[in-house]
C-alpha positions as CSV (number, residue, x, y, z in Angstrom):
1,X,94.1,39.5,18.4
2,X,92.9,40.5,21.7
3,X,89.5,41.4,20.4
4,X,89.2,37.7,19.0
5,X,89.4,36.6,22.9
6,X,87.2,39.0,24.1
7,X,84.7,38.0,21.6
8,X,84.9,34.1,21.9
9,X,83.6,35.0,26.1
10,X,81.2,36.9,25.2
11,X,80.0,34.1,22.8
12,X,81.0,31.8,25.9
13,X,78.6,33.6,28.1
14,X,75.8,33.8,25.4
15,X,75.5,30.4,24.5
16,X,75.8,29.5,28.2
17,X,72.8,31.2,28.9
18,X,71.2,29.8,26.1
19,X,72.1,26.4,28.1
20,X,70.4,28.3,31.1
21,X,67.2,28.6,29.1
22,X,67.0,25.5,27.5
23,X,67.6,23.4,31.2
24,X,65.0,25.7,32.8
25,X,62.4,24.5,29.8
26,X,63.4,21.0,30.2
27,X,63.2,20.9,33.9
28,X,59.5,22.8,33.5
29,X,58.6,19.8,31.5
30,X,55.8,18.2,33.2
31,X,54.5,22.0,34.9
32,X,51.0,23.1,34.5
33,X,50.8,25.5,32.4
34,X,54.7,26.4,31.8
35,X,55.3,28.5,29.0
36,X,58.7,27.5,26.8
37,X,61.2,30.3,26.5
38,X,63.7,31.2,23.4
39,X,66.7,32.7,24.1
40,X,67.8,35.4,21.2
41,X,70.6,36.6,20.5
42,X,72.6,40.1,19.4
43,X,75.6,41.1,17.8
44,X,77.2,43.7,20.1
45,X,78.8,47.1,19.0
46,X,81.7,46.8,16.3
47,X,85.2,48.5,15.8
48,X,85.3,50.5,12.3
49,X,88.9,49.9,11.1
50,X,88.2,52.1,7.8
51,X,85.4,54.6,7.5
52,X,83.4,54.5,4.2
53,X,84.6,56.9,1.1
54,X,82.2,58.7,-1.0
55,X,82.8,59.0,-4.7
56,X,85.2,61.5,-6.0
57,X,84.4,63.0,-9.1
58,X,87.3,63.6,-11.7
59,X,88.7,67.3,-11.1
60,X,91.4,69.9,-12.2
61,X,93.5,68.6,-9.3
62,X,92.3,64.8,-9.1
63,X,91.4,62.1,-11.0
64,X,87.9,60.5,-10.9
65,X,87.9,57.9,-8.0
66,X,84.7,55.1,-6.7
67,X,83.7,55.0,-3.0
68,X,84.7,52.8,-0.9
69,X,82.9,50.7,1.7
70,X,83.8,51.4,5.8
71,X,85.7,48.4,7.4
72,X,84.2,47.4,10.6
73,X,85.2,44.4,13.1
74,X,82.3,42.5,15.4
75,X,83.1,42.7,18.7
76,X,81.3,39.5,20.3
77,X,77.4,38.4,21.0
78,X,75.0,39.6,23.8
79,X,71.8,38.0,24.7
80,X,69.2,40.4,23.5
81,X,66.2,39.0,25.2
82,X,64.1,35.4,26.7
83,X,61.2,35.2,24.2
84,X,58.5,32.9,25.3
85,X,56.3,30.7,23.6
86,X,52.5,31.5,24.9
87,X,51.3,28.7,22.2
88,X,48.8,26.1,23.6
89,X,49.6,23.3,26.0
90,X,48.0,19.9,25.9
91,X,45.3,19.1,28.1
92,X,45.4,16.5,30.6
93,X,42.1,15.2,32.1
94,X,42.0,15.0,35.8
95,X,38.5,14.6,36.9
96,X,39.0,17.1,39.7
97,X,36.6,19.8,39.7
98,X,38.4,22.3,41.1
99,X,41.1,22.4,38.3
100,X,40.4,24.4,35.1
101,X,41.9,25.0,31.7
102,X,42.1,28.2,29.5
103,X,41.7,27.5,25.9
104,X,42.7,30.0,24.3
105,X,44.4,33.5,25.2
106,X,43.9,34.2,28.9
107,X,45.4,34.6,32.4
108,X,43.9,33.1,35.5
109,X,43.7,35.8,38.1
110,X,45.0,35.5,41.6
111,X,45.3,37.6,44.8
112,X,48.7,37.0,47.1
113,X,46.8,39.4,50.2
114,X,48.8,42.1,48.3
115,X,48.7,42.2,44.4
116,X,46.9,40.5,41.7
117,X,49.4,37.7,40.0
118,X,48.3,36.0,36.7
119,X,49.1,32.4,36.0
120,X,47.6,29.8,33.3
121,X,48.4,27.0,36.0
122,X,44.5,25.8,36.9
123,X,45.7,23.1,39.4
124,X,43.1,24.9,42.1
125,X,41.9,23.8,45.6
126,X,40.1,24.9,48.6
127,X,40.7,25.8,52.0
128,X,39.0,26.1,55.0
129,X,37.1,28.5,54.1
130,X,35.9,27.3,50.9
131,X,38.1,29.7,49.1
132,X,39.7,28.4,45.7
133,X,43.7,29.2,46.2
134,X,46.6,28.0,43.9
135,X,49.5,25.9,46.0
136,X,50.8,28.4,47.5
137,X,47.6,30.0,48.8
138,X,46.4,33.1,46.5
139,X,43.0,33.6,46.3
140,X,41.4,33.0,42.4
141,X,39.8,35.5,41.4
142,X,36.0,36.4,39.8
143,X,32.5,37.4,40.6
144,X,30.2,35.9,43.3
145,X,26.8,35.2,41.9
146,X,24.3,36.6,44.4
147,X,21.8,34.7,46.3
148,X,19.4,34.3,43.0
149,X,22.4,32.7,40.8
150,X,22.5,36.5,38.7
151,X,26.3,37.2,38.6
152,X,27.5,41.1,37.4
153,X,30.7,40.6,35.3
154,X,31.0,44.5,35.4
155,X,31.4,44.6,38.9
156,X,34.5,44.7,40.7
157,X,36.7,41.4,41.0
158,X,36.9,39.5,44.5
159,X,37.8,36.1,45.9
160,X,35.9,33.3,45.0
161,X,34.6,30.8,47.3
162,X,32.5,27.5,47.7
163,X,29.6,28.3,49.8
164,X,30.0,24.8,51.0
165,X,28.8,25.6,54.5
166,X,25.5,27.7,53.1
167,X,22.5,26.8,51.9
168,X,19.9,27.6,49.2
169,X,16.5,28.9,49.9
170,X,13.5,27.0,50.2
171,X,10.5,27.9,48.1
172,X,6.9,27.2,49.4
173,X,5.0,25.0,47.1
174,X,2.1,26.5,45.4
175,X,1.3,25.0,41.7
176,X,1.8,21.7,40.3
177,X,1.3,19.9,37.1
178,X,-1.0,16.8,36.2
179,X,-1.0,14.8,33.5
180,X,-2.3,11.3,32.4
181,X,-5.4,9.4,31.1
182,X,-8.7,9.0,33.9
183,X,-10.6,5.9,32.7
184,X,-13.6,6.5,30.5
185,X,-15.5,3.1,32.4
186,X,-14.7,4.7,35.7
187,X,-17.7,4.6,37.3
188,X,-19.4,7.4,39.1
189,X,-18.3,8.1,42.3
190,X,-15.0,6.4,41.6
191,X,-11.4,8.0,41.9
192,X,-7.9,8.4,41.1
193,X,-5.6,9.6,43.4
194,X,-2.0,10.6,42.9
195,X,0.9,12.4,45.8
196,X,3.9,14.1,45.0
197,X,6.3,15.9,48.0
198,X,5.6,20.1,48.6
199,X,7.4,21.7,50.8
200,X,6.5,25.0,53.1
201,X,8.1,28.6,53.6
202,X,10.9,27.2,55.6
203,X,11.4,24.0,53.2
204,X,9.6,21.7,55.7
205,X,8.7,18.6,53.4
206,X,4.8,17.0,53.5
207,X,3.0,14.9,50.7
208,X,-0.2,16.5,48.9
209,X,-2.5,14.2,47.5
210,X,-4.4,15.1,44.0
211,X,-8.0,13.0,44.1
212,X,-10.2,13.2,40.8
213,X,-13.8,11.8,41.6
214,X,-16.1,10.9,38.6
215,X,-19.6,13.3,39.4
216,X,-21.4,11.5,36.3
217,X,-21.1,11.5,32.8
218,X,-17.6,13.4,31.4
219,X,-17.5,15.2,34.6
220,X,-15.2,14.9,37.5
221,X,-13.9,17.0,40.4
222,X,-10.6,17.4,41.9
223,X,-9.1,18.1,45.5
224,X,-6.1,18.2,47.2
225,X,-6.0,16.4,50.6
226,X,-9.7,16.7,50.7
227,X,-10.3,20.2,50.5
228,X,-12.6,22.3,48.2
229,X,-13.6,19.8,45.1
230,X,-13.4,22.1,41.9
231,X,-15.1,20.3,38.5
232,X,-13.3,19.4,35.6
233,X,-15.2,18.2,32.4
234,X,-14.3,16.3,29.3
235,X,-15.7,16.5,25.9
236,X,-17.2,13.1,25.0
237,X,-16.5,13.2,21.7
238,X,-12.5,13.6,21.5
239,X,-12.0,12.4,25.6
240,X,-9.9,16.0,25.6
241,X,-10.8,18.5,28.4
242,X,-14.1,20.3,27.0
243,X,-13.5,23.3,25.3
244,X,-14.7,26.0,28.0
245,X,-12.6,24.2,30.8
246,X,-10.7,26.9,33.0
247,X,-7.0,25.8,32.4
248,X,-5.1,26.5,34.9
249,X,-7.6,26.0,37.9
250,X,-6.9,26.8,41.5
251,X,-7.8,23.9,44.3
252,X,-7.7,24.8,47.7
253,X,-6.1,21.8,50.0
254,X,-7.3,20.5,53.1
255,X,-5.4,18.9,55.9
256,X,-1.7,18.4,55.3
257,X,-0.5,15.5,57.6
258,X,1.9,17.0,60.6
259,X,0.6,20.4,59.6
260,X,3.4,21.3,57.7
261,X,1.6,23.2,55.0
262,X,-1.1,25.2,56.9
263,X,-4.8,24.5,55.7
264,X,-6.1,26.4,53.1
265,X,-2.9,26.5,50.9
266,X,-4.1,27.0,47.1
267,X,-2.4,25.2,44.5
268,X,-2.5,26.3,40.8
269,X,-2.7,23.1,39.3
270,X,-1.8,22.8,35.2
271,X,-3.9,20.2,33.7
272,X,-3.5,20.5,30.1
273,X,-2.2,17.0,30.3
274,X,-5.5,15.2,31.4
275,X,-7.6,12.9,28.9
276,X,-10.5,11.0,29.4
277,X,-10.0,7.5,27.2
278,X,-10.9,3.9,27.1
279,X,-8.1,2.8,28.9
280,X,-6.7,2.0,32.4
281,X,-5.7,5.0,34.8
282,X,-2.4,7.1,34.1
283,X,-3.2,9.6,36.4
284,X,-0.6,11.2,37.9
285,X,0.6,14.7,40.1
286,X,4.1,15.3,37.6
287,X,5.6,18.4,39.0
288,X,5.3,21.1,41.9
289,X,7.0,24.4,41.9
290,X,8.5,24.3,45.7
291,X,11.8,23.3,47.3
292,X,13.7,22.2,50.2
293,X,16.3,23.7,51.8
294,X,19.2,22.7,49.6
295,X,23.0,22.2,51.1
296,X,25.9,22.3,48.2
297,X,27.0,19.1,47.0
298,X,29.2,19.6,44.1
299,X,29.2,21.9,40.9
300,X,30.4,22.2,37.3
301,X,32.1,24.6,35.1
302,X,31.1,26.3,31.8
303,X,33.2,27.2,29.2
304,X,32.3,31.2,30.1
305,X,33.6,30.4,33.3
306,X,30.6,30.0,35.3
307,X,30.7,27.8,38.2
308,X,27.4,26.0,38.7
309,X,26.4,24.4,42.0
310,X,24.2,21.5,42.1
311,X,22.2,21.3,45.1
312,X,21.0,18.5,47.6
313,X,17.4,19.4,46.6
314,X,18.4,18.9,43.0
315,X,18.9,22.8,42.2
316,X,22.0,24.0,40.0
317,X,22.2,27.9,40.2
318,X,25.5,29.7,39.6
319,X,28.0,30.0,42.0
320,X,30.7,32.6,40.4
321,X,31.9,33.4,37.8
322,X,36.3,33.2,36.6
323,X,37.8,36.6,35.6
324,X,40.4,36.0,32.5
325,X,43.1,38.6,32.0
326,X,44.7,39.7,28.3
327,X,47.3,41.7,27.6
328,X,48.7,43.6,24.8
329,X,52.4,42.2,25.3
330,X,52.3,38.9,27.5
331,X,55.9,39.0,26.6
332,X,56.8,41.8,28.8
333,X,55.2,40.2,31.8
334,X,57.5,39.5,34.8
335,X,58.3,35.8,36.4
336,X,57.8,35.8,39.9
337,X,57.6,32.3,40.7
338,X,55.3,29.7,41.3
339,X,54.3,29.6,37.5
340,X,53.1,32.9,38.0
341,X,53.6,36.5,36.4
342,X,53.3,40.4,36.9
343,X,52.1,43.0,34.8
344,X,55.3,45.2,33.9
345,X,55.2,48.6,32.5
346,X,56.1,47.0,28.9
347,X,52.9,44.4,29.2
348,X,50.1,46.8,29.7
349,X,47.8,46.9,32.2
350,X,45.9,43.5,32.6
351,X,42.0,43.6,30.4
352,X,39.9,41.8,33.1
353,X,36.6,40.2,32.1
354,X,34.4,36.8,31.2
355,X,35.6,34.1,29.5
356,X,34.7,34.1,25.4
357,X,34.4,37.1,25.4
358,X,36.8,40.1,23.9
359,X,39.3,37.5,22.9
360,X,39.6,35.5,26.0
361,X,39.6,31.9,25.9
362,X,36.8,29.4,26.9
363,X,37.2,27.4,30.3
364,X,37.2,23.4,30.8
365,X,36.5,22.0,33.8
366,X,38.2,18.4,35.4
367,X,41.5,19.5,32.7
368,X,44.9,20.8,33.0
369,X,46.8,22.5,30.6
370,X,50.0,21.0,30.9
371,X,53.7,22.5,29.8
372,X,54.0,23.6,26.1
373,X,57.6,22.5,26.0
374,X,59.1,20.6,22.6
375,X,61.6,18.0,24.2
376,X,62.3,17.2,20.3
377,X,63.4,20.8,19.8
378,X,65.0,21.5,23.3
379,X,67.3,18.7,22.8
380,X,68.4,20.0,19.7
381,X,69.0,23.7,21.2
382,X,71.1,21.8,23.6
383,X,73.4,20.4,20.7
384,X,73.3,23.8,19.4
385,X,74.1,25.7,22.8
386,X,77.2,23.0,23.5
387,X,78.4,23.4,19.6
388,X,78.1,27.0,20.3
389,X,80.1,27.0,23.7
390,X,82.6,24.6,22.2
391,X,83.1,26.7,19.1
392,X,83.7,29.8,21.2
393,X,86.4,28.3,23.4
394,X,88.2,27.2,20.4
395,X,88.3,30.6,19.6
396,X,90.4,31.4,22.5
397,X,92.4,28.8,22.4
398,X,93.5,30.0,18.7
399,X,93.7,33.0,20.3
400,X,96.6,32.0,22.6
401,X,98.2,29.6,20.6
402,X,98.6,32.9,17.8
403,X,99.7,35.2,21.1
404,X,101.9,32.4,22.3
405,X,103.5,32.0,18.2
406,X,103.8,36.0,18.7
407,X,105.4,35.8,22.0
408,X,108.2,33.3,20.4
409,X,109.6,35.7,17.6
410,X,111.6,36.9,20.6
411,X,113.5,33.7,21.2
């Protein structure tokens, strides 16, 4: 009778922390990227009353007997593990571009100044300097593109940062683009003129000025802030360039006001895009190969996980890149707290590498993954945990009441 008490706590104790679990899972309700948990449960060793009997054959000195089967009495439940649930989340837009969502298998990687913690909470920020930290201040983890935008994924992982206090190279100007229609009925001697902004060595801004002058019949020149004139020709038949024009051609400028670009700066100039119609003046400088100096403004996120910056001087070239982490048994990982977990000996070592690729997720940018808990279902493990409990300490109290009918035979 005793054993029927010691059973009914231990299915006490289980089914209370079964009421553990399920409150944790509730309460984790509206966390980022909280993962549900299951408790499971054991039957614990049992008490063999009668061992089993073999089959006796019939003999001179007995008669031909069956087996029979061993008797064995349960002894109680034990909780034989927290299972969680490492199925999808929903995703909650934020708009915030430093919060990130893993679809798909995947850890975010984090240093604490001591370890490398892995967490599918993407609720990120910055601090002072520029670094991307969780809440609680670990550093996200990746690859820092280098100062062309070319990011090594097989490189070692590091902290990554917002270069928000850097800037992006200036490139000197030297080629531009034209395009557009110069008037047939132009008449000799007349021009076009177009400007567009180029920019010097050290990103210094100044405005070049393409002029096309009509020499005489289908044939022109251009220059560039009246510098060298070079001739261009059209054919009269079709009012394309003629057939032996040099495409690309190189004009030499002249004066650049405020001397910003020195004198004598050749430009390659494209003019593949130049006609010579019956019709009014489209002539116009479309594009120059040179930059400013260009401070970060803001950046986006592809679903590989690269960060791309978008310049002041309307560049976008890669920041960094997030590192994702797999394991072979995400299971074994290790709570420690702040929706975070360690590699344990049971998990496997953590598989580091780009996003989309060897199984990893993709990454979403402006989105949370929010808590995959089921209120539906954990209400209904609470029913079942407080049946459980309820059933169990009926147990006992049969228990005594039989021990109490036992202890009144002696009256």
């Amino acid at each position: 009778m005793l054993r029927s008490i010691f059973s009914g706590i231990t299915g006490l104790r289980s089914h209370q922390q079964m009421m553990d679990v399920v409150g944790n899972n509730i309460a984790n309700v509206n966390t980022a990227g909280f993962k549900a948990q299951n408790a499971v449960f054991e039957s614990v060793i049992s008490q063999a009353v009668k061992s089993p009997a073999a089959p006796v054959a019939a003999g001179v000195a007995v008669e031909n007997q069956g087996g029979q089967n061993g008797v064995q009495i349960g002894l109680g439940v034990a909780l034989a593990g927290v299972s969680t649930n490492f199925n999808q989340g929903s995703a909650q837009l934020t708009g915030v571009a430093t919060d990130f969502m893993i679809q798909g298998d995947g850890f975010f990687v984090a240093n604490n100044g001591t370890e490398n913690l892995f967490t599918r909470a993407g609720a990120f920020t910055t601090d002072a300097d520029g670094q991307l930290v969780t809440p609680d201040g670990s550093i996200l983890q990746g690859w820092t593109a280098d100062a062309t935008g070319a990011i090594d994924a097989n490189g070692v992982i590091g902290d990554i940062s917002l270069p928000v206090s850097t800037y992006i190279a200036p490139v000197a100007s030297d080629a531009m683009t034209v395009s557009g229609n110069i008037p047939s009925t132009l008449a000799v001697a007349g021009t076009v003129t177009s400007a567009i902004t180029v920019y010097d060595a050290i990103g210094v801004p100044a405005t070049a000025t393409a002029t096309i002058t009509k020499t005489g019949d289908n044939a022109y020149t251009m220059s560039i802030n009246g510098g060298a004139a070079i001739a261009i020709a059209f054919d009269a038949a079709t009012g394309a360039l003629a057939g032996a024009q040099a495409n690309p051609i190189t004009v030499t400028g002249g004066n650049v006001p405020a001397g910003n670009i020195a004198n004598g700066q050749a430009f390659v100039v494209n003019i593949t895009g130049l006609t010579e119609y019956a019709s009014p003046s489209s002539f116009a400088v479309t594009a120059q190969d040179g930059r400013g100096v260009g401070a970060l403004s803001t950046f986006t996120t592809t679903s590989d996980g690269q960060l791309i910056g978008v310049y002041s001087n309307g560049v976008k070239q890669a920041i960094a890149q997030l590192a994702l982490a797999t394991f072979n048994n995400p299971n074994a990982l290790e709570k420690v707290g702040d929706t975070t977990y360690r590699n344990t000996v049971n998990s496997g070592v953590p598989l580091i590498g780009e996003p989309m690729s060897d199984g990893r997720g993709s990454i979403q940018g402006g989105t949370l993954e929010m808590s995959n808990v089921d209120l539906a279902g954990e209400f209904t493990n609470l029913i079942v945990a407080q049946r459980g409990f309820a059933a169990n300490s009926r147990t006992l109290t049969a228990a005594d009441e039989m021990l109490q009918e036992l202890m009144n035979i002696k009256r």
